[in-house]
C-alpha positions as CSV (number, residue, x, y, z in Angstrom):
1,X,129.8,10.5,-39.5
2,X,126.8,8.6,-40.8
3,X,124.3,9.8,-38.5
4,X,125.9,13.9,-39.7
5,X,125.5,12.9,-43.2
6,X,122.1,12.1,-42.8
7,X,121.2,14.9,-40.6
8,X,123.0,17.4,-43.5
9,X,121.2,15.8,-46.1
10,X,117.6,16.3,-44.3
11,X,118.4,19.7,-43.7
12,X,119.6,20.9,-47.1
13,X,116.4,18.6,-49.0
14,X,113.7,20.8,-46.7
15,X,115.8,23.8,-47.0
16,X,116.5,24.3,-50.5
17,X,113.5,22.7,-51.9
18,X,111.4,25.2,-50.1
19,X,113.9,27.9,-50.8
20,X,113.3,27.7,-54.5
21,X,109.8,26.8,-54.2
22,X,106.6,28.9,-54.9
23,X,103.4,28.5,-52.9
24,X,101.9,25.0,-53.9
25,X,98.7,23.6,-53.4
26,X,96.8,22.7,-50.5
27,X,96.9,19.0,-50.7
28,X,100.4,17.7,-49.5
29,X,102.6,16.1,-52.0
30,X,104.9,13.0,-51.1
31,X,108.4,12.6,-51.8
32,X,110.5,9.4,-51.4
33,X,114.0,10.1,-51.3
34,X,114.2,6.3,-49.6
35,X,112.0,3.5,-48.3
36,X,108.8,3.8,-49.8
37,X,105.6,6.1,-49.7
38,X,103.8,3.5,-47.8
39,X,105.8,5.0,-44.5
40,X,102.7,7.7,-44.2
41,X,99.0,7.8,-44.8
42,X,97.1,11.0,-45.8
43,X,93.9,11.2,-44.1
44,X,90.8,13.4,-45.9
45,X,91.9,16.5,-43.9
46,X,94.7,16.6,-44.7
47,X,97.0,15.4,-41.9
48,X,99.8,12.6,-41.8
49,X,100.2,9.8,-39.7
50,X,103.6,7.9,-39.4
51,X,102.6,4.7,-39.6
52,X,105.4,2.9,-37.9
53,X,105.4,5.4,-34.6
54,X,102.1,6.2,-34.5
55,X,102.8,10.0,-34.3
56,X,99.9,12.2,-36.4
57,X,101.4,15.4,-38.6
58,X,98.0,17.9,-37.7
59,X,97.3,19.4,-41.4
60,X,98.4,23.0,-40.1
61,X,100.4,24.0,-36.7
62,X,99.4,27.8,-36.0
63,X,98.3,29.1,-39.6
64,X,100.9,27.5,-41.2
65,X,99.3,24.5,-43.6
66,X,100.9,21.1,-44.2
67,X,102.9,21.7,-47.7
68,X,104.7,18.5,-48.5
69,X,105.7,15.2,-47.1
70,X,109.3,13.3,-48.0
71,X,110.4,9.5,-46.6
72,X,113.5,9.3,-46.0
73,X,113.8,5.8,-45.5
74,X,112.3,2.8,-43.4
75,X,110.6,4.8,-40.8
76,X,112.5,8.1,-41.0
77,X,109.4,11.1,-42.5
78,X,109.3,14.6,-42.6
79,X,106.5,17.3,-43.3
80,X,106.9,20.8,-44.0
81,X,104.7,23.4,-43.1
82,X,104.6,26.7,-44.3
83,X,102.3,30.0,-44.9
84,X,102.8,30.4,-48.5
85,X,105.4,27.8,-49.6
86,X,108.4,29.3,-48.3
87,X,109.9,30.4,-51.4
88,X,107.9,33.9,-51.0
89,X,110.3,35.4,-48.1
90,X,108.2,33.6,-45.5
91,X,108.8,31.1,-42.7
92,X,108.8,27.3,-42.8
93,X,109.3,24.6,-40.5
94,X,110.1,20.9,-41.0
95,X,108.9,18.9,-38.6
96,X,110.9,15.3,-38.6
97,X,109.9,11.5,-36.9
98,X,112.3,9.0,-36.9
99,X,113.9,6.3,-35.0
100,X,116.1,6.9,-31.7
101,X,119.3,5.5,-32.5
102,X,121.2,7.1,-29.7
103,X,121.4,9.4,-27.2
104,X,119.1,13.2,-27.1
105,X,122.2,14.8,-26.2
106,X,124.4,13.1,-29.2
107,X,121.8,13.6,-31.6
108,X,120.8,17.3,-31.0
109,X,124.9,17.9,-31.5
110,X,124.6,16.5,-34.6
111,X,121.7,18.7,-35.7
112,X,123.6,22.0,-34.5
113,X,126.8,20.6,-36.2
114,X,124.4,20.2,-40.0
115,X,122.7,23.8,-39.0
116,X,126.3,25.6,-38.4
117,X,127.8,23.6,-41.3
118,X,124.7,24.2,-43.8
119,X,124.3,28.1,-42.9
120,X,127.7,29.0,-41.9
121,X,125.8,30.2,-39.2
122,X,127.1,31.6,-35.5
123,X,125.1,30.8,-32.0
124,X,121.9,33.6,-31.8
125,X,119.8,33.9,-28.7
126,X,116.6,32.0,-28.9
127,X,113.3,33.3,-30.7
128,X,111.3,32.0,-27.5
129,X,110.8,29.8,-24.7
130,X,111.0,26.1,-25.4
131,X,107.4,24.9,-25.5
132,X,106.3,23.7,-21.9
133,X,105.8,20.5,-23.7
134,X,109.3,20.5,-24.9
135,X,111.2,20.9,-21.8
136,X,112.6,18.0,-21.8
137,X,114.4,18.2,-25.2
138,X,117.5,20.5,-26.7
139,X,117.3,23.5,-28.6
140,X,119.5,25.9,-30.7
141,X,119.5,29.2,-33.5
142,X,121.7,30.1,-35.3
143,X,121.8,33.0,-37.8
144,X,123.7,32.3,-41.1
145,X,123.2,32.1,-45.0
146,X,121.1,30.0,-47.4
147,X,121.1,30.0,-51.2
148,X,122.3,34.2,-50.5
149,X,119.3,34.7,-48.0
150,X,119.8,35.8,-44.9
151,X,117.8,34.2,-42.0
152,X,118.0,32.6,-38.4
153,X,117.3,28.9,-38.3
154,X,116.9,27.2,-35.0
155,X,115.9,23.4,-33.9
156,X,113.9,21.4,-31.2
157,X,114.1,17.6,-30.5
158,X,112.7,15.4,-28.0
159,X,112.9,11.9,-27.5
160,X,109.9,10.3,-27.3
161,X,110.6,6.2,-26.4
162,X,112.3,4.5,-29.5
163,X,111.9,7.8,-31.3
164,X,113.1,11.0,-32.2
165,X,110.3,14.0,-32.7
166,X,112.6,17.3,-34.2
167,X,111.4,20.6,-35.6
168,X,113.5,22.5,-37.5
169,X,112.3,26.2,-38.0
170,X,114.0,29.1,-40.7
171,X,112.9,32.6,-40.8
172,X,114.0,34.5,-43.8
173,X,115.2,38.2,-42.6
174,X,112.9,39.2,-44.9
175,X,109.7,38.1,-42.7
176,X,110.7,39.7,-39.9
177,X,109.6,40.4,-36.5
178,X,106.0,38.8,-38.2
179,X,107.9,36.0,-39.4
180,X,109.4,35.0,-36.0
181,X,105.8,35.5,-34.2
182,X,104.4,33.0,-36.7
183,X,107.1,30.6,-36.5
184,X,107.3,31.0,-32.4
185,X,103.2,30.2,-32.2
186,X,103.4,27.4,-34.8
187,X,106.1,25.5,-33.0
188,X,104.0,25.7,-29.7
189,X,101.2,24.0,-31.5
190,X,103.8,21.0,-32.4
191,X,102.1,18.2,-30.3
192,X,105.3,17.8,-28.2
193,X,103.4,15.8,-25.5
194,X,103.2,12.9,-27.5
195,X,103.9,9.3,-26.5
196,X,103.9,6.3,-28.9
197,X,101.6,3.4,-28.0
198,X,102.6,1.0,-25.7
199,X,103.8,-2.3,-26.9
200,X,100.9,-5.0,-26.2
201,X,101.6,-7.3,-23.3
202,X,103.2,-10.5,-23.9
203,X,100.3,-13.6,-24.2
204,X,100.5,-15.5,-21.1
205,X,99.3,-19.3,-20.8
């Protein structure tokens, strides 16, 4: 129930906030909904790394621009990416690192349980092919409601050692067959191949 919670809440924060939102500046913005803001680091360009995993947010996936960053809590970031804020009847994506706490399987039914909750959404054929880099991870869309909008909303996650990597996309009706091109190339560009450093080797004697 805990892990659902948190999975809801994550969704509806990147959802709504964007929903609402008009296109904002450049230069990402953090918000700490837990933990602290010392979780990330904001390099010159633009980009984001995690600090605790390792994993680097690149400052735009396809020509969607990095928008805004949130924490979570200890470990647990998101960034969203969109063309023009995502309030403007275009696509976003919120791309999500945080740590494995159980199994890939248990975890992406927890994510379609938030999206069909959230959207009072029904099953809907994919937009695409998983990445190739992705092929070891779960997927699902789903076409539903938000804030009186219609849109399909679909999710990737892999598990990459001690930690999750998840992408949640939403493409208003409104954007159509444009919107779902934009979102399909900018999920590709997700660096889905990632591994997190190996832990050093224990000091022998």
């Amino acid at each position: 129930m805990i892990a659902g919670l948190r999975l809801g809440r994550k969704f509806l924060i990147s959802a709504l906030m964007l929903v609402g939102a008009h296109a904002v500046a450049a230069e990402p913005r953090v918000i700490v909904n837990g933990g602290s803001a010392d979780e990330v680091e904001i390099h010159g360009d633009d980009s984001v790394v995690h600090r605790a995993s390792g994993f680097v947010f690149a400052n735009h996936i396809g020509d969607m621009p990095l928008r805004k960053i949130q924490v979570y809590g200890t470990a647990d970031a998101s960034v969203d990416y969109s063309l023009r804020g995502g309030g403007n009847g275009d696509a976003w994506i919120t791309v999500f690192v945080y740590p494995a706490q159980k199994q890939l399987a248990d975890e992406a039914t927890d994510i379609e349980n938030a999206l069909i909750e959230t959207l009072h959404g029904s099953r809907t054929p994919s937009i695409g092919e998983l990445p190739s880099t992705a092929a070891d991870g779960r997927s699902g869309w789903y076409k539903g409601i938000l804030d009186h909008r219609k849109m399909t909303s679909g999710y990737i996650v892999v598990r990459r050692g001690d930690w999750f990597v998840e992408a949640r996309a939403t493409v208003p009706d409104e954007a159509g067959p444009l919107g779902i091109e934009r979102t399909r190339r900018a999920l590709a560009a997700i660096p889905w191949h990632w591994r997190p450093p190996a832990s050093p080797a224990p000091a022998t004697t």
